[in-house]
N, C-alpha and C positions, 0 to 999 in steps of 0.2 A: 243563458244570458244573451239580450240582443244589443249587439254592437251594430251602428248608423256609422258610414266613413262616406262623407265627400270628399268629392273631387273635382277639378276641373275650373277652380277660380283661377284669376290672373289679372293682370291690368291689359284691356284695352281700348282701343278711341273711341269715342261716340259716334254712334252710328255701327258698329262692329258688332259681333256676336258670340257668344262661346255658352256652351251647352255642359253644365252640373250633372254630377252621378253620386248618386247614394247607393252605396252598396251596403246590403244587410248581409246579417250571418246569420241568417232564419231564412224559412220563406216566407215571402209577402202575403201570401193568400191569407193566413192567419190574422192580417191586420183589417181594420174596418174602414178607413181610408187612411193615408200617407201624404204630407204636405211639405213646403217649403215656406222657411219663412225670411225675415231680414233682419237685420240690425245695422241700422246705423249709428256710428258715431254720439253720442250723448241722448239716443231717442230710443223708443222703446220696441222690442220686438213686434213685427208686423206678418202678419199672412198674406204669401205672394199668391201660395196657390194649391189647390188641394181636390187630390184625385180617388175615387170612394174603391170601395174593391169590385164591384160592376163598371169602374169606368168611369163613371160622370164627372168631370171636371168641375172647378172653379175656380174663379181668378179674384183679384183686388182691380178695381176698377182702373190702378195706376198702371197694369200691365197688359190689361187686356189686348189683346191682338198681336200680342209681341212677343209675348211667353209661350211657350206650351210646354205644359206639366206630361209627363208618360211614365206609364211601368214597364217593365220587362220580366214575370211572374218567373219564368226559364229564368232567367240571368239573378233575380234578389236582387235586383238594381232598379232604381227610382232616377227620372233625368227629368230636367228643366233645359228648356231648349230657349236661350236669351238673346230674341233680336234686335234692331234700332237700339241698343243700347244706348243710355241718356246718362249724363254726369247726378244726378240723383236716382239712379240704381244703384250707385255706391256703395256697399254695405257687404258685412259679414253673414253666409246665408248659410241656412241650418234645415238638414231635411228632420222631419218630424214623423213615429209612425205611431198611427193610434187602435189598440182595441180595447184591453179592461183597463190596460196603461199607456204612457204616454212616452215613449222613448225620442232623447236627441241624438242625435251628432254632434260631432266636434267643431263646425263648422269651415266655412271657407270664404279667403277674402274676394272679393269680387271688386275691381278698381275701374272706375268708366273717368279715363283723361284725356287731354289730347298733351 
């Protein structure tokens, strides 16, 4: 059975940062890439960012250069690293990990206010 646990959401100021951790009860290698996504509030789940299992990154245009997606294949933990944080980063965020299926997490709220 694979269980996805984030962690590491909180409320803070724009302009701040804080850095997301998924932690699997599998190892990661097994998976074919591993992502994060959003939800906010009355809209629909979006992809923030997704990392394959060689590595190659990818972002959503709204985070580029601010995010970085990483694995830790040792540790079974997936992290998002959230910089210049903006009051529309606001959202419930969910790591996602993909190979014949699609497993979630529970997600985590993530609050950008002053």
């Amino acid at each position: 059975q694979v269980q996805l646990v984030e962690s590491g959401g909180g409320l803070v100021q724009p302009g701040g940062s804080l850095r997301l951790s998924c932690a699997a009860s599998v190892s990661l290698v097994g998976f074919n890439y591993m992502s994060w996504y959003r939800q906010a509030p009355g809209k629909q789940r979006d992809l923030v960012a997704t990392i394959t299992s060689g590595g190659n990154t990818n972002y959503a245009d709204s985070v580029k250069g601010r995010f970085t997606i990483s694995r830790d294949n040792a540790k079974n933990t997936l992290y998002l690293q959230m910089n210049s944080l903006k009051p529309e980063d606001t959202a419930v965020y969910f790591c996602a990990a993909t190979n014949a299926w699609h497993y979630w997490g529970q997600g985590t709220q993530v609050t950008v206010s002053s």
